[in-house]
C-alpha positions as CSV (number, residue, x, y, z in Angstrom):
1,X,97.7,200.1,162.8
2,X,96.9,196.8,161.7
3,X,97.6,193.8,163.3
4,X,98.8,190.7,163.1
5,X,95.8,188.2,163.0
6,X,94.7,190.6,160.4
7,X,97.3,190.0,158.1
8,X,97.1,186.1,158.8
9,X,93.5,186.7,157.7
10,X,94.0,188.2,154.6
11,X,96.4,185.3,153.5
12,X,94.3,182.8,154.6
13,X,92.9,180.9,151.5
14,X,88.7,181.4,150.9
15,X,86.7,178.7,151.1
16,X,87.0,178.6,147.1
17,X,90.5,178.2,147.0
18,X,89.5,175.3,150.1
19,X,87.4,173.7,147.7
20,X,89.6,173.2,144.8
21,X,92.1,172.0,147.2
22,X,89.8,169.6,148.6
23,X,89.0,168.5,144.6
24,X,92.1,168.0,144.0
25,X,92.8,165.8,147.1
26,X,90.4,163.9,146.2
27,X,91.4,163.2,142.4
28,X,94.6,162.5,143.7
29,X,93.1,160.3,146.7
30,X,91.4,158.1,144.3
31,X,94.4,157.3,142.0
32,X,96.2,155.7,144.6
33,X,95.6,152.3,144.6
34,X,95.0,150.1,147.8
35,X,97.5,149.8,150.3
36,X,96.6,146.2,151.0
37,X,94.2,143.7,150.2
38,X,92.9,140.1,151.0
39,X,94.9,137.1,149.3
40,X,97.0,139.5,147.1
41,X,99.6,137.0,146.3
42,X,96.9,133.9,146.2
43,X,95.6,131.2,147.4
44,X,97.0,128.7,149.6
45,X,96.1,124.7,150.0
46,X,98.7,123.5,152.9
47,X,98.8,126.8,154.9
48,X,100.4,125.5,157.4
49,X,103.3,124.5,155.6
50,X,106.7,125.8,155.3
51,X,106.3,126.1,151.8
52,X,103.0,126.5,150.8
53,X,101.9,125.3,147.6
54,X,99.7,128.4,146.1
55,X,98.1,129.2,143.2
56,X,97.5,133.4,142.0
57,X,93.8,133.1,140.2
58,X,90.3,131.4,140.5
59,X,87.3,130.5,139.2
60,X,84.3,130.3,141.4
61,X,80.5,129.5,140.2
62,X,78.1,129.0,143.0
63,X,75.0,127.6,140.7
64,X,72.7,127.5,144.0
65,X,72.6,131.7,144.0
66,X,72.5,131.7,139.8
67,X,69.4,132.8,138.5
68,X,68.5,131.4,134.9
69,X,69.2,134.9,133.3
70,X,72.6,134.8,135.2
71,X,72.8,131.7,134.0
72,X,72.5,133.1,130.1
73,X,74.6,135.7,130.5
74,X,77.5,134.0,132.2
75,X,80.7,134.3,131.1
76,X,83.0,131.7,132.7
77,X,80.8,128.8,131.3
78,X,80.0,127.5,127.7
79,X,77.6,125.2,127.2
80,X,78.2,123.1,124.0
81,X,76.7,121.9,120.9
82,X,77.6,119.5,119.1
83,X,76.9,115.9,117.1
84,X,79.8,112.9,117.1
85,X,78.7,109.6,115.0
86,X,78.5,106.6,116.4
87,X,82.2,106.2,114.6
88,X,83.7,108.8,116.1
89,X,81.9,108.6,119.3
90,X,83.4,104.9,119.2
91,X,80.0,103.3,120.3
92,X,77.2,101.7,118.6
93,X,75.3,104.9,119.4
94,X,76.3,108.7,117.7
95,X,76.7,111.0,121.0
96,X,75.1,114.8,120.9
97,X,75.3,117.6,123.3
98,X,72.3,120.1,123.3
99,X,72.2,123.4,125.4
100,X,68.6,123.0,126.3
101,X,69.9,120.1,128.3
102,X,72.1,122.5,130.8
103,X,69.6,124.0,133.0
104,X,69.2,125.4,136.5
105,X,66.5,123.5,138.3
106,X,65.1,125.3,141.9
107,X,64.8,123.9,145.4
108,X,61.6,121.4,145.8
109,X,59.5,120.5,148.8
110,X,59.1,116.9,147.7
111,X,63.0,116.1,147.5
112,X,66.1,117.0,149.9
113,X,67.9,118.7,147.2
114,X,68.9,122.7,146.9
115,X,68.9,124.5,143.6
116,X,71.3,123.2,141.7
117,X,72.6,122.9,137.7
118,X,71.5,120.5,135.9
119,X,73.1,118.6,133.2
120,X,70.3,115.8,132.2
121,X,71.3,113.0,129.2
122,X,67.6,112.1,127.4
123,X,66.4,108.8,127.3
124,X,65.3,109.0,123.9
125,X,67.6,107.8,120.7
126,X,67.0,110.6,117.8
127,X,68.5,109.8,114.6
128,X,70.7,107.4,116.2
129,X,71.9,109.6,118.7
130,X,72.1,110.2,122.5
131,X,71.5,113.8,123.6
132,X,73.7,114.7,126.7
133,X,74.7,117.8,128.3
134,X,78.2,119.6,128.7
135,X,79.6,122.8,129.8
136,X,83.5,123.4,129.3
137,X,85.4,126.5,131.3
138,X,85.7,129.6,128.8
139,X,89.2,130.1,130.6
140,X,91.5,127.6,128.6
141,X,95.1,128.9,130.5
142,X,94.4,126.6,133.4
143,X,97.5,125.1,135.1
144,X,98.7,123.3,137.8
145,X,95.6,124.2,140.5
146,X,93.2,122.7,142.9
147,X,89.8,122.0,141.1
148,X,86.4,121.0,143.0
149,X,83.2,120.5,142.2
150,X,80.5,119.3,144.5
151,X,78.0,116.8,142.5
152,X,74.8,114.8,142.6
153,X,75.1,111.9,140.1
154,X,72.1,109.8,138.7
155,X,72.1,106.3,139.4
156,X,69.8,105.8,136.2
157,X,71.7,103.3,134.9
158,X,73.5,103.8,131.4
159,X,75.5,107.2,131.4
160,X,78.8,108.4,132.0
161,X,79.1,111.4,134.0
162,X,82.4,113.3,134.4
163,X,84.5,116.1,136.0
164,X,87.7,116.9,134.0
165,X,90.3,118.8,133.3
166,X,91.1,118.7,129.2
167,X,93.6,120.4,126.9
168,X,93.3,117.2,124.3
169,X,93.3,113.8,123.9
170,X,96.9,113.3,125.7
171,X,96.9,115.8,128.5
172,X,93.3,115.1,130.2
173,X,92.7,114.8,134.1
174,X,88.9,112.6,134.5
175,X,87.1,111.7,137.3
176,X,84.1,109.1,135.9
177,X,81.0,108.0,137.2
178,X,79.6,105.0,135.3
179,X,75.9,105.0,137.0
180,X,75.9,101.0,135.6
181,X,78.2,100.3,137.9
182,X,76.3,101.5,141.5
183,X,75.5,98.6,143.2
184,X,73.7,98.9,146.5
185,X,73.3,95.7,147.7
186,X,76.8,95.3,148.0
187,X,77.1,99.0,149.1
188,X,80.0,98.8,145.8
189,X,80.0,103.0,144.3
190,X,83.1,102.9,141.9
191,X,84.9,106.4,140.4
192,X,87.1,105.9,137.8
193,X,89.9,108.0,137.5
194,X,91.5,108.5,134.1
195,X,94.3,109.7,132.6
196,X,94.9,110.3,129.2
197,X,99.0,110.7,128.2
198,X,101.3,110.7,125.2
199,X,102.0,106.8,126.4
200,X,98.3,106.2,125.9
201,X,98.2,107.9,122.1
202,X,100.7,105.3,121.1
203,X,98.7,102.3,123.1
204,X,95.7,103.5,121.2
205,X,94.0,105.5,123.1
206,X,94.0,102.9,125.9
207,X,94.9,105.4,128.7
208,X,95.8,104.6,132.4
209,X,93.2,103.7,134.7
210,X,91.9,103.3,137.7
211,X,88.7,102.5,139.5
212,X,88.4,103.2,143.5
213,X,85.4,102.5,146.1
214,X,83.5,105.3,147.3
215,X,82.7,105.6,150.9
216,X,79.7,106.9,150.1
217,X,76.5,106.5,147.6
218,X,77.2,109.5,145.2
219,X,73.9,109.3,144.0
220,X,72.1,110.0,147.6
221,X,73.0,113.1,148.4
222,X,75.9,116.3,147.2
223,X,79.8,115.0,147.5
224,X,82.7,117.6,146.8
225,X,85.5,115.8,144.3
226,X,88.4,117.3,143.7
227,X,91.5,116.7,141.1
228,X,94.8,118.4,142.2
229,X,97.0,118.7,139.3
230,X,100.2,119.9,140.5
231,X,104.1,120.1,139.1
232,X,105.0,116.4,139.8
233,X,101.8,114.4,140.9
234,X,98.3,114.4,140.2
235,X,95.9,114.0,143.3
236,X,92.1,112.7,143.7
237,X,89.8,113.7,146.9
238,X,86.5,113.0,147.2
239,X,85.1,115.4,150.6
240,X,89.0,115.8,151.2
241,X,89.4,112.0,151.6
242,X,92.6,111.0,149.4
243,X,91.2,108.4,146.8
244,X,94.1,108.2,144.8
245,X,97.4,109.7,144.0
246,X,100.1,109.5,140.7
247,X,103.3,110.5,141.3
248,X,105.2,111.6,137.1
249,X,107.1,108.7,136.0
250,X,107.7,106.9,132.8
251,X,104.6,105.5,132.4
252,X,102.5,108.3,133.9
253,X,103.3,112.0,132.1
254,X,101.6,114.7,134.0
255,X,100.3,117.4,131.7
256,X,102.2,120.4,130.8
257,X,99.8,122.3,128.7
258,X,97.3,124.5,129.8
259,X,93.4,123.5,129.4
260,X,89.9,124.1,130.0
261,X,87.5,122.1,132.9
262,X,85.1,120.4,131.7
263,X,81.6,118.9,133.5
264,X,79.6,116.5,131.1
265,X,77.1,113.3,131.1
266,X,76.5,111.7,127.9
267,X,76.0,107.9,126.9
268,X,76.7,106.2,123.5
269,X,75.4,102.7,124.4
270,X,79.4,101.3,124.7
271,X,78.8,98.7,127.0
272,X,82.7,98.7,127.8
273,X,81.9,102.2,129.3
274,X,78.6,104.7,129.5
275,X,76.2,101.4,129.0
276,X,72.8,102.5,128.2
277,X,71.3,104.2,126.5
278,X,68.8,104.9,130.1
279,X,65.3,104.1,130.4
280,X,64.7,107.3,131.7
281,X,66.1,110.5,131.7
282,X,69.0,111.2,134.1
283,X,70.3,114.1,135.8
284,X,73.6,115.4,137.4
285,X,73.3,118.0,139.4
286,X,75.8,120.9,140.2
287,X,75.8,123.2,142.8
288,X,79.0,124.8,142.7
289,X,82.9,124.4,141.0
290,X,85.6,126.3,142.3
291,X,89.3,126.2,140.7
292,X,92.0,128.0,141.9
293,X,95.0,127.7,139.7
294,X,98.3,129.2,137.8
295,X,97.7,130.8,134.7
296,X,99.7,130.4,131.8
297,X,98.8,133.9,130.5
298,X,101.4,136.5,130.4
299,X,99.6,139.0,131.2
300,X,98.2,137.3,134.5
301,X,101.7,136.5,135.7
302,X,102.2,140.5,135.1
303,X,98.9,141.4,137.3
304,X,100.2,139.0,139.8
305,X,103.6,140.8,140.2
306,X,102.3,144.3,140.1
307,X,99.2,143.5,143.4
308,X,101.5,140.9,145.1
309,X,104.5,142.9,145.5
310,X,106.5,141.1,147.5
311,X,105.5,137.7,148.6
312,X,105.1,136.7,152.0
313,X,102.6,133.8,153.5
314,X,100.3,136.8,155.0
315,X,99.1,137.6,151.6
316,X,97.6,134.3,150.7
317,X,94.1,133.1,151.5
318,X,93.3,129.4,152.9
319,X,91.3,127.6,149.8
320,X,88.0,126.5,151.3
321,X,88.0,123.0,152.6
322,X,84.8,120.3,152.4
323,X,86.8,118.6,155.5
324,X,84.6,119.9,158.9
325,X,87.1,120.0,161.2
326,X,89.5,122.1,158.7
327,X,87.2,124.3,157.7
328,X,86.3,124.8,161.4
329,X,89.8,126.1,162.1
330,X,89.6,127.9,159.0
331,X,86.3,129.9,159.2
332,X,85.7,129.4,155.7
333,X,83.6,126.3,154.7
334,X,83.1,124.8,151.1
335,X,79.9,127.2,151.1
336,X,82.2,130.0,151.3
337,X,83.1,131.7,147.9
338,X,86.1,134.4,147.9
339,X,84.1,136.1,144.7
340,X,81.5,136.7,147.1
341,X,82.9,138.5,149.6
342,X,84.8,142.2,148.6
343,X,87.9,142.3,148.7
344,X,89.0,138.9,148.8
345,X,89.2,138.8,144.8
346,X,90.9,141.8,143.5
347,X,92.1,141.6,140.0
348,X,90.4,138.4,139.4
349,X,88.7,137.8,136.0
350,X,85.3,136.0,136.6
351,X,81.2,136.4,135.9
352,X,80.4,139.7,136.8
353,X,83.8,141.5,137.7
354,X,85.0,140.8,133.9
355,X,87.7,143.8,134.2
356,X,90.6,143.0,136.5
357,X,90.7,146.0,139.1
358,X,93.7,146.4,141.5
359,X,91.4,148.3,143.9
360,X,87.8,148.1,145.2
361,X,87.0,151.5,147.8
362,X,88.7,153.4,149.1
363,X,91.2,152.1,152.1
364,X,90.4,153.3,155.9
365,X,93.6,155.2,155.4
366,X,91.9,157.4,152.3
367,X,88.6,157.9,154.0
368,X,90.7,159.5,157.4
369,X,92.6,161.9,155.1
370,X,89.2,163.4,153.2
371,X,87.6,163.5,157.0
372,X,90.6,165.8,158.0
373,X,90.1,167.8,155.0
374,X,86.7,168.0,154.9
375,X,87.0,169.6,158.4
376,X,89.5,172.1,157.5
377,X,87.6,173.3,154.7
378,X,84.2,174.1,156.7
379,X,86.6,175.1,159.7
């Protein structure tokens, strides 16, 4: 007579059919995307506010862990090349951008200073010319966002070095350091901040200005300036200290286009702005940007809609502060980079994760379900 358990035995499946079961589990398993990730929905400036102003993508370059092949094959930054004439540089001096002059220099023993990109602006004049350095963003759907970029400027005097946002000669965001105009005996370190509007294309090109005391020597040490170029108002930090801030009106037509950033030092010899040429060769020096911002890409807003779901203040991530006691509170420094650490930049397009991805792993959820299966297979 046979019994039960026998029966149960002969349907039970073989370790075979386990197997295939198991493979398919797992095929299945790895389709799925994440249940949850960090900063799905974005990144957050005022996170403590009842409305946080947020922006859904980012650019991060931390130059001071870029090694010069990196810094070859990197895709978020193009350095230019290029020759203007003195005409239509508007100087007595023609202006020229060389690659050779964007470089990463390393960490020395006989100056304070960490490894850092350099863009240098030669002292010599070559067929009238003054060769400079600049590198412009290869993303060109930048909109409203947060933009930083912590800096070393020369005080070599006769250059112009400059941290912008740039979609042409009417919608442009600058922050300008005019190294003729340091002046340490009178502890006097001017930025100039600069906007370029439709109003200013009708003034000739004479576009709204200002200039603003630093409370600080730029040129003794790394300072983290920052433009924030948001729906109504444009806003200027320099280590989170509010420098200066436009509110849109008449005269003052914040942009609606989306552009590129832009870091570049250059002279022409205009003594009305870069001075120079310099005596010697001068350096800026860059050791990181971060942007985070809105894109004006369809296809962005789509990714956005399809990882954020639906929105709530849980899925975005605090943007990294330069202020000490904020970043304190925070955890996360302006040494901390989101593109650094997994997870916190899924379906982000940057150097070196070029093809958005909506997961990154499995989830602890996943890797709890092929435990339990594992063990029934081999049980």
């Amino acid at each position: 007579m046979n019994s039960p358990l026998a029966a149960v035995e002969r349907h039970r499946p073989g370790v075979t059919t386990k197997s295939w079961l198991l493979l398919l589990l797992c095929s299945a398993l790895t389709t799925v995307p994440l249940a949850s990730a960090e900063c799905e929905c974005g990144y957050t400036l005022n996170y403590d506010a009842g409305k946080p102003v947020f922006f859904t993508d980012l650019l991060e370059s931390n130059f001071e862990k870029m090694t010069a092949i990196g810094l070859r094959k990197n895709t978020d930054w193009r350095p230019q090349e290029y020759n203007a004439s003195a005409r239509n540089s508007r100087g007595p001096l023609g202006q020229m951008t060389d690659p050779r002059n964007v470089e990463l220099v390393p960490s020395s023993d006989f100056e304070p200073r960490k490894p850092a990109l350099k863009l240098g602006v030669d002292h010599l004049v070559v067929n009238g010319m003054v060769s400079g350095a600049e590198i412009v963003s290869a993303r060109g759907d930048i909109m409203q966002g947060t933009f930083s970029a912590s800096l070393k400027v020369s005080d070599v005097p006769g250059t112009c070095q400059a941290f912008f946002w740039y979609f042409n000669n009417t919608q442009e965001i600058d922050m300008e350091f005019l190294s003729k105009e340091f002046d340490n005996s009178n502890r006097s370190w001017p930025v100039n901040i600069v906007l370029h509007t439709r109003v200013t294309m009708r003034t000739g090109y004479n576009p709204n200005h200002w200039k603003v005391l630093l409370p600080y020597n730029p040129a003794e040490d790394y300072h983290v300036y920052r433009i924030d170029y948001l729906e109504n108002r444009v806003e200027f930090y320099m280590d989170d200290i509010p420098l200066l801030q436009q509110l849109r009106n008449p005269r003052i037509a914040v942009p609606t286009a989306p552009g590129h950033l832009v870091l570049s030092h250059w002279s022409n010899g205009d003594d009305n702005w870069s001075g120079g040429p310099p005596l010697k060769d001068a350096d800026m020096l860059v050791r990181w940007v971060k942007a985070y911002f809105n894109s004006s890409n369809p296809e962005r807003h789509s990714d956005w809609h399809d990882r954020c779901g639906e929105f709530t203040h849980e899925k975005l991530c605090v943007i990294p502060s330069a202020d000490l006691t904020r970043s304190k509170e925070t955890g996360r420094g302006q040494d901390w980079f989101y593109t650094e650490h997994e997870g916190f930049a899924n379906n982000q397009t940057y150097f070196g994760n070029a093809a958005p991805r909506q997961q990154q792993g499995w989830s602890t959820l996943q890797m709890i379900i092929m435990v339990v299966a594992w063990i029934w297979v081999i049980g």
